[in-house]
DRENTOR-927837 format. One line per field, with one value per residue (C-alpha): residue in one letter; x, y, z. Coordinates in nm, 2 decimals, m for minus. Each point is the difference from the previous one (the first is absolute). Last residue first. Layout:
% residues N
residuo = (A,...)
x = (X,...)
y = (Y,...)
z = (Z,...)
This chain:
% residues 420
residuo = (X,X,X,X,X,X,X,X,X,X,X,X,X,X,X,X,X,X,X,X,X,X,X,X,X,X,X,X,X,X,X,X,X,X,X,X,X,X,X,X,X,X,X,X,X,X,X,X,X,X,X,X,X,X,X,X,X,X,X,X,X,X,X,X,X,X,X,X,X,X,X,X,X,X,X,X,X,X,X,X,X,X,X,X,X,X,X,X,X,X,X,X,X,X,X,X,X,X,X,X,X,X,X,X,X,X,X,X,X,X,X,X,X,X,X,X,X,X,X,X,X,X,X,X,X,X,X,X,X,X,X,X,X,X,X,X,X,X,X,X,X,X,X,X,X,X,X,X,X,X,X,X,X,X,X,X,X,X,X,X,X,X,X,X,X,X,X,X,X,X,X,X,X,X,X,X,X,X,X,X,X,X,X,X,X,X,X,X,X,X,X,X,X,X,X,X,X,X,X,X,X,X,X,X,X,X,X,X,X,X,X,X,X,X,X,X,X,X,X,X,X,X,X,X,X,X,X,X,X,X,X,X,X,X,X,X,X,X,X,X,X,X,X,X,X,X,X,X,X,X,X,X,X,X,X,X,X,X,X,X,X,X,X,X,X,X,X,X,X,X,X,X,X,X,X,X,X,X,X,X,X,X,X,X,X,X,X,X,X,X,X,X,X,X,X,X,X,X,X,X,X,X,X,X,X,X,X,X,X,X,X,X,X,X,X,X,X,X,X,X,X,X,X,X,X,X,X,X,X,X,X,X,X,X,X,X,X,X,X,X,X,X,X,X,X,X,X,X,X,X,X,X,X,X,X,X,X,X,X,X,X,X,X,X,X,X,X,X,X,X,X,X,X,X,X,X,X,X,X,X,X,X,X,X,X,X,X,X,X,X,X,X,X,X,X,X,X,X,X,X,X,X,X,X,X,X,X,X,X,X,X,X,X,X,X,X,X,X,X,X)
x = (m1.78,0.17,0.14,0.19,m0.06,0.25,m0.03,0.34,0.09,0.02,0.28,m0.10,0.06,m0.14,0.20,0.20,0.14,0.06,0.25,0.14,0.07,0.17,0.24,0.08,0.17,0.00,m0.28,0.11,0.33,m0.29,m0.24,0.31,0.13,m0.28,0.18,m0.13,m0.34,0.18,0.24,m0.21,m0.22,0.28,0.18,m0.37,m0.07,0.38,m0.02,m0.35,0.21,0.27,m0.13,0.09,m0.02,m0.04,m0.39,m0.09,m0.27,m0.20,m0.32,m0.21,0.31,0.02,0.34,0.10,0.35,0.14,0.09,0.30,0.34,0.16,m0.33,m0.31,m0.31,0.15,m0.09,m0.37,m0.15,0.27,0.13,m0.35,m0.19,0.30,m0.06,m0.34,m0.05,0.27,m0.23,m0.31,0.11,0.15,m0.26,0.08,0.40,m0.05,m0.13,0.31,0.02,m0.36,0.12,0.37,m0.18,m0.19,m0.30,m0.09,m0.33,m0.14,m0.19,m0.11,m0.28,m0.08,m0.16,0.19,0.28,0.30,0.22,0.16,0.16,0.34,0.01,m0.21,0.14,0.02,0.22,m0.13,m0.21,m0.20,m0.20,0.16,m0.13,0.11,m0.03,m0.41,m0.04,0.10,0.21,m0.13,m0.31,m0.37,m0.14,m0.17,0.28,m0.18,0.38,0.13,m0.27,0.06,0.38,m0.08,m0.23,0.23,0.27,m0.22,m0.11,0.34,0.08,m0.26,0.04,0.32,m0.17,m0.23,m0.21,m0.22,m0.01,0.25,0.28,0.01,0.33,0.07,0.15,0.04,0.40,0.20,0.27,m0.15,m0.40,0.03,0.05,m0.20,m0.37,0.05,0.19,m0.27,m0.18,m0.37,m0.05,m0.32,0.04,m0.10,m0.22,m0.01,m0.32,m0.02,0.15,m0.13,0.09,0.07,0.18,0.17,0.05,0.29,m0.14,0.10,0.33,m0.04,m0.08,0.36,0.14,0.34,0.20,0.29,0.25,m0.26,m0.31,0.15,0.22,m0.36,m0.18,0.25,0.00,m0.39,0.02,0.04,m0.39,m0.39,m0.05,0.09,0.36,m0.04,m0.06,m0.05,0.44,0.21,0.16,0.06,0.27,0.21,m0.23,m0.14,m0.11,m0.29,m0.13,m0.05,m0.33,m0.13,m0.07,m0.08,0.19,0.16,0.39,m0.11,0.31,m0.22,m0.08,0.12,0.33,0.11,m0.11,0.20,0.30,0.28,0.35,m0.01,m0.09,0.36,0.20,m0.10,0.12,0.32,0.06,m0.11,0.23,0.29,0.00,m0.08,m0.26,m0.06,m0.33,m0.22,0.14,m0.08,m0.33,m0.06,0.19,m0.25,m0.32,0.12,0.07,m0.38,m0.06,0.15,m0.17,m0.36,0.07,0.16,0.17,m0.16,0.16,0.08,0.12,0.33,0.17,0.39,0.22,0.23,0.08,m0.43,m0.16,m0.27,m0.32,m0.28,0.19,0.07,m0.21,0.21,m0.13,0.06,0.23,0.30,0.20,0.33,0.11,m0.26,m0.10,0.33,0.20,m0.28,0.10,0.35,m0.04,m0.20,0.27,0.28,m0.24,m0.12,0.37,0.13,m0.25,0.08,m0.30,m0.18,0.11,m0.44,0.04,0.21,m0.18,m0.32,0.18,0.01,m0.30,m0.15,0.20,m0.06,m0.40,0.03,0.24,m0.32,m0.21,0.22,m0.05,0.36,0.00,0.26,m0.13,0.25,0.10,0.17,m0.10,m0.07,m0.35,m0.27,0.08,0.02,m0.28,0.03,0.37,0.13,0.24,0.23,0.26,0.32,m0.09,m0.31,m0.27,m0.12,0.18,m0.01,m0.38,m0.06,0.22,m0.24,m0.29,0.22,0.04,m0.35,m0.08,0.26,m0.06,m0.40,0.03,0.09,m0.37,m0.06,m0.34,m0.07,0.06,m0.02,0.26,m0.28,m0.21,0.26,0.13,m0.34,m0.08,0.30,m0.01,m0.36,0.07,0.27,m0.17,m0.27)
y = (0.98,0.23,0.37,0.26,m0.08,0.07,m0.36,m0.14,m0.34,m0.18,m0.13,m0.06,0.21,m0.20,0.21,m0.32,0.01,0.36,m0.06,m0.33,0.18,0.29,m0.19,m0.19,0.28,0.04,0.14,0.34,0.07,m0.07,0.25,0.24,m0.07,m0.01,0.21,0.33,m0.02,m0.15,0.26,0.26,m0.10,m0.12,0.38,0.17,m0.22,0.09,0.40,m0.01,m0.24,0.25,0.35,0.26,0.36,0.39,m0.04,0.23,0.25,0.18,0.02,m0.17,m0.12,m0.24,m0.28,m0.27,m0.25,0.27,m0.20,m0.09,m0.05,0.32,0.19,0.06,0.16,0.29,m0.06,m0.09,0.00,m0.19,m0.23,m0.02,m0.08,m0.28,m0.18,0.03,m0.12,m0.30,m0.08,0.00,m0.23,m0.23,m0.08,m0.32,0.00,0.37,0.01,0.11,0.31,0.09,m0.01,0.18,0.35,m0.05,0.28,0.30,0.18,0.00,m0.37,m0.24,m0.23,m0.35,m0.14,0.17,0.12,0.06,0.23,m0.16,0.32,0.15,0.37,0.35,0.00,m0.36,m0.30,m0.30,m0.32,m0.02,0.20,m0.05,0.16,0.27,m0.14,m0.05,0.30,0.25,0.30,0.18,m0.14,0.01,m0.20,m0.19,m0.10,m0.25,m0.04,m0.05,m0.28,m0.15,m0.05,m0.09,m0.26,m0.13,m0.02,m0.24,m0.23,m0.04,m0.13,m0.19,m0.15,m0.14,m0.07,m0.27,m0.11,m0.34,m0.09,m0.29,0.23,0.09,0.09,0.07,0.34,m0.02,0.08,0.07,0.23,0.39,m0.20,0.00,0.39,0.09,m0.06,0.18,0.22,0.20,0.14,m0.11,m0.37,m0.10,m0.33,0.14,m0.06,0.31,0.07,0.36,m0.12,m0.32,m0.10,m0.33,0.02,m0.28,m0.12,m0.23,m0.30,m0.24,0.07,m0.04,m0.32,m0.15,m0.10,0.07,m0.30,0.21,0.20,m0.08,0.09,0.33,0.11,0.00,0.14,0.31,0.03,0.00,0.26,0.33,0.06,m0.21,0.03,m0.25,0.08,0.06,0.32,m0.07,0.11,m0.25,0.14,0.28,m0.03,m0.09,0.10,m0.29,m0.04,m0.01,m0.30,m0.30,m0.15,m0.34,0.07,m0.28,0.02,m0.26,0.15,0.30,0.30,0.11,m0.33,0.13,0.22,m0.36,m0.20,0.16,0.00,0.13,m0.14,m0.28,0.30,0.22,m0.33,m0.11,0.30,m0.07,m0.31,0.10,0.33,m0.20,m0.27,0.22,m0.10,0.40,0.04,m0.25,0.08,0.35,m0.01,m0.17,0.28,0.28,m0.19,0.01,0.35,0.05,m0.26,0.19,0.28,m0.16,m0.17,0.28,0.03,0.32,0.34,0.21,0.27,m0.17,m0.29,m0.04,m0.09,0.33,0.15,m0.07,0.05,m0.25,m0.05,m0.35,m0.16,m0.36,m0.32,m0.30,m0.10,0.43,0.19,0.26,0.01,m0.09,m0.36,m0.13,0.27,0.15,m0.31,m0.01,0.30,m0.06,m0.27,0.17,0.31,m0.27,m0.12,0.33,0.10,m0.34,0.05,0.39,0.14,0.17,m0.32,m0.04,m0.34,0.12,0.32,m0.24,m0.22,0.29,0.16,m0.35,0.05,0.36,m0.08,m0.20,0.24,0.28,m0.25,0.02,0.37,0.22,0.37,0.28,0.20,0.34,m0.03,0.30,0.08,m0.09,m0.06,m0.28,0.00,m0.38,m0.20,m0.34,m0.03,m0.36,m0.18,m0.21,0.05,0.13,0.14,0.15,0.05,0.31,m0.02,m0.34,0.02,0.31,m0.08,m0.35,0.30,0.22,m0.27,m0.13,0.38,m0.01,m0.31,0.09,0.13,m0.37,m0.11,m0.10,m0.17,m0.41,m0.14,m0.34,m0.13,0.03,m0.27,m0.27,0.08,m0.09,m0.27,m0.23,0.12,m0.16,m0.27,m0.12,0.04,m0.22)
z = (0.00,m0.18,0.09,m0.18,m0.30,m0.28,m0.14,0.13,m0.08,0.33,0.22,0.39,0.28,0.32,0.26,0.09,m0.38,0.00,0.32,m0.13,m0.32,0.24,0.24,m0.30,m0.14,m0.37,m0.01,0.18,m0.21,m0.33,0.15,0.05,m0.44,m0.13,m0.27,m0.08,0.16,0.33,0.01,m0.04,0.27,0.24,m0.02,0.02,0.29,0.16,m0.08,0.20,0.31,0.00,0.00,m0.21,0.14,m0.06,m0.07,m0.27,0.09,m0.26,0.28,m0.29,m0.20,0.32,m0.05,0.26,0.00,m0.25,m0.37,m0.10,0.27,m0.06,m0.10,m0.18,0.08,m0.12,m0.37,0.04,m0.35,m0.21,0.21,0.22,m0.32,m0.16,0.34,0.01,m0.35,0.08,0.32,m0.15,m0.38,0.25,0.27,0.16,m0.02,m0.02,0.39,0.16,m0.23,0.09,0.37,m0.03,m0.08,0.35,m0.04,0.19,m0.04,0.33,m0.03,0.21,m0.11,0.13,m0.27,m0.28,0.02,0.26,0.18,0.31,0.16,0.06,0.08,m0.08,m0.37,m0.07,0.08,m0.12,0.07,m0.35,m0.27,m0.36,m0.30,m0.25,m0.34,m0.02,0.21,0.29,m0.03,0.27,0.18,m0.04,0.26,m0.17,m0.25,m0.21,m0.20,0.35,0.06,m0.31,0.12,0.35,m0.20,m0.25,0.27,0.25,m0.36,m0.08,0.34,0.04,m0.37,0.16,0.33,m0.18,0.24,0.00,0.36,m0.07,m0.08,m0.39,m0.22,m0.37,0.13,0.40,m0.02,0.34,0.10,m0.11,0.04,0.35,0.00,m0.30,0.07,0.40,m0.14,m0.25,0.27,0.12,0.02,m0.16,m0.23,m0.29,m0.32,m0.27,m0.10,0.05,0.36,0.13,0.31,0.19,0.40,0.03,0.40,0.06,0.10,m0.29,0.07,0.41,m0.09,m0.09,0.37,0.13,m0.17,m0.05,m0.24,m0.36,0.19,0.20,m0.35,m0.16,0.27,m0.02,m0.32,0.00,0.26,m0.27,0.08,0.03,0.31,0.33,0.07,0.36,0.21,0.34,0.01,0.27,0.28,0.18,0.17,m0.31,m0.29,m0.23,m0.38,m0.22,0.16,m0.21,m0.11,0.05,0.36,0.25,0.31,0.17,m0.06,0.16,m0.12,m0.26,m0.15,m0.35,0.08,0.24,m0.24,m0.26,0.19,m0.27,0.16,m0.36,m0.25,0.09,0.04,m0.32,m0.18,0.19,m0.13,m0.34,m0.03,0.19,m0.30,m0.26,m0.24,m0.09,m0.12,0.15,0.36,m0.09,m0.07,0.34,0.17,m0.18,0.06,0.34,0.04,m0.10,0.21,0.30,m0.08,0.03,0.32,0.18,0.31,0.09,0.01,0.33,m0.22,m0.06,0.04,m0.01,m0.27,0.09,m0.37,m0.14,0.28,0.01,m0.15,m0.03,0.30,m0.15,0.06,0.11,0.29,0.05,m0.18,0.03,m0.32,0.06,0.00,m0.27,m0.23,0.02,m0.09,m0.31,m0.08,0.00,m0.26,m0.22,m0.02,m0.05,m0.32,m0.14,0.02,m0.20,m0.28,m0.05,0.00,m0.28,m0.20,0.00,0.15,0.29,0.07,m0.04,0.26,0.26,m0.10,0.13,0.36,0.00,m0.04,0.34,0.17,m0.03,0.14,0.30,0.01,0.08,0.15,m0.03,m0.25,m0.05,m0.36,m0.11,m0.32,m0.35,0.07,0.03,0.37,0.16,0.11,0.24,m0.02,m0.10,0.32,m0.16,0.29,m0.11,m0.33,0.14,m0.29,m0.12,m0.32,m0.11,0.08,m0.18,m0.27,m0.11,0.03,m0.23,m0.25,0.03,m0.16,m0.27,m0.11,m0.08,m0.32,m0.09,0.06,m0.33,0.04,m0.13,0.31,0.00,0.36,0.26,m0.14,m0.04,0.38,0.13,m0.25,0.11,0.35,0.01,m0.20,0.23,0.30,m0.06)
């Protein structure tokens, strides 16, 4: 069963007919940002970083931000934009960091910590979401690199992760099929668990393929249905919550045993915020068929979820980086809102591409990139060009035994979001 499944998986990510060339430049700069903004010594990737020839004066490092380093790391190497033997050492160290330096808890690492001293910072959680996201990035790396100290290391890193531990909630006896969001020394575990439909299907994926923690919880998370001027969705509210699971792993040619297709989920999510952009009810700035993109973002008055439709917030700020992530779905969108904010939108450009938020409404450009944005518009490109993340991922047996125990099973695609 597996076989097929990777078989048809990788097959359907690797005919794309678009020339996406016009795009090197921007995954270069993202594949920068990481080389750039990561410690040398330690591994540990910066969070955000300025978007400006300057100074840079952010001093704090995301563990999901390490995760996207590790696969900009081997696309550096791929691409000849880094030296083969560099992107190697610099893996290496990194994966040292992950293990001896960054603080973590039965295995799950603090979500932010200062990126010189190692230390945690702003009384963050240990984070189950963020340490998959660094996950997805190790496991990727194993595949890549078939080095000896890379793989046993790599397998250290999965083998301290307690899923039962993140899942039970500290009460071994309990019940829950869904896993906590994450836990703060003192005060414990977060009520919130990974129970909607959002970027956790990596996360139960890695949990299913890593451990014999229960399967149910799958089939449990809550999926919102909408139609949007015809448009089927699975209601989730900014564009990241559609990309981020979808920057490591493939779901094209793929249903689990509900009857989803999360690839046409996906496209369906960035068809709508687009069509809901071209609506425009509230009349913003700039706004249309090539200007799209409402996600988690900084914006004028500070960082916000943005997102459309269903559960609507919107000030007039998009994500650039999220309509680029997306053109493995939505090709002919993306590449005309690429080629409309070149052309129409000159200073929302910068050392690394495009500004982590953007509000012609107030005319504010946001001064900062951020890592884990740069990282799913790095995977998406990627992956449209070549296949080349989905294919690290599916290569892992971690990851096909994951998929398999979530009940995805190989179908031609019909465009449908949903069959019985």
């Amino acid at each position: 069963m597996i076989t097929p499944l990777l078989f048809v998986t990788l097959s359907s990510a690797l005919h794309f007919p678009q020339d996406l060339s016009r795009l090197d430049d921007l995954e270069h700069r993202a594949v920068n940002f990481f080389w750039e903004q990561s410690n040398p010594e330690t591994g540990f990737s910066k969070d955000r970083a300025t978007n400006a020839d300057r100074q840079e004066t952010h001093d704090v490092a995301s563990c999901a931000s390490v995760g996207f380093a590790l696969v900009a790391y081997a696309i550096g190497a791929e691409r000849k934009w880094i030296p083969r033997k560099d992107a190697l050492e610099r893996t290496k160290v990194t994966l040292d960091g992950l293990i001896n330096k960054w603080p973590q808890e039965h295995g799950w690492l603090y979500h932010f910590i200062d990126y010189e001293k190692g230390t945690r910072i702003w009384e963050c959680e240990a984070s189950s979401i963020d340490t998959s996201i660094c996950l997805a990035g190790v496991l990727a790396a194993q595949e890549y690199w078939s080095d000896r100290k890379v793989d046993q290391d790599s397998k250290s890193f999965l083998d301290r992760i307690d899923w039962k531990w993140m899942l039970a909630g500290g009460d071994l006896k309990s019940n829950q099929q869904h896993l906590s969001m994450g836990w703060h020394p003192g005060g414990g575990f977060i009520d919130a668990r990974w129970n909607d439909y959002n970027e956790s299907k990596m996360l139960y994926i890695q949990a299913y393929g890593s451990s014999d923690i229960p399967t149910g919880g799958w089939d449990a998370i809550r999926r919102p249905e909408l139609n949007f001027h015809g448009i089927d969705l699975i209601q989730g509210g900014p564009l990241f919550m559609h990309e981020m699971s979808e920057s490591f792993y493939p779901f094209k040619g793929l249903r689990d045993r509900l009857g989803f297709d999360y690839s046409v989920a996906e496209r369906n999510a960035a068809l709508a915020n687009r069509a809901y952009c071209m609506e425009n009810p509230k009349k913003m700035a700039a706004y249309g068929p090539d200007f799209w993109g409402l996600s988690a973002c900084d914006a004028p008055d500070g960082y916000s979820a943005f997102g459309a439709p269903g559960n609507i917030n919107d000030d007039g700020t998009i994500t650039p980086t999220s309509p680029i992530a997306a053109v493995a779905v939505t090709p002919n969108e993306s590449l005309a809102f690429f080629d409309a904010m070149r052309k129409n939108h000159p200073e929302a450009w910068g050392k690394y591409g495009f500004p982590n938020g953007y509000c012609p409404q107030r005319k504010w450009t946001g001064p900062d990139v951020i890592g884990i944005d740069l990282g799913m518009m790095m995977c998406g490109v990627e992956n449209a060009r070549t296949g080349f993340v989905w294919r690290l991922s599916m290569k892992n047996p971690i990851v096909r035994k994951g998929y398999d125990r979530a009940g995805m099973k190989a179908e031609p695609s019909n465009d449908r979001l949903w069959v019985k």
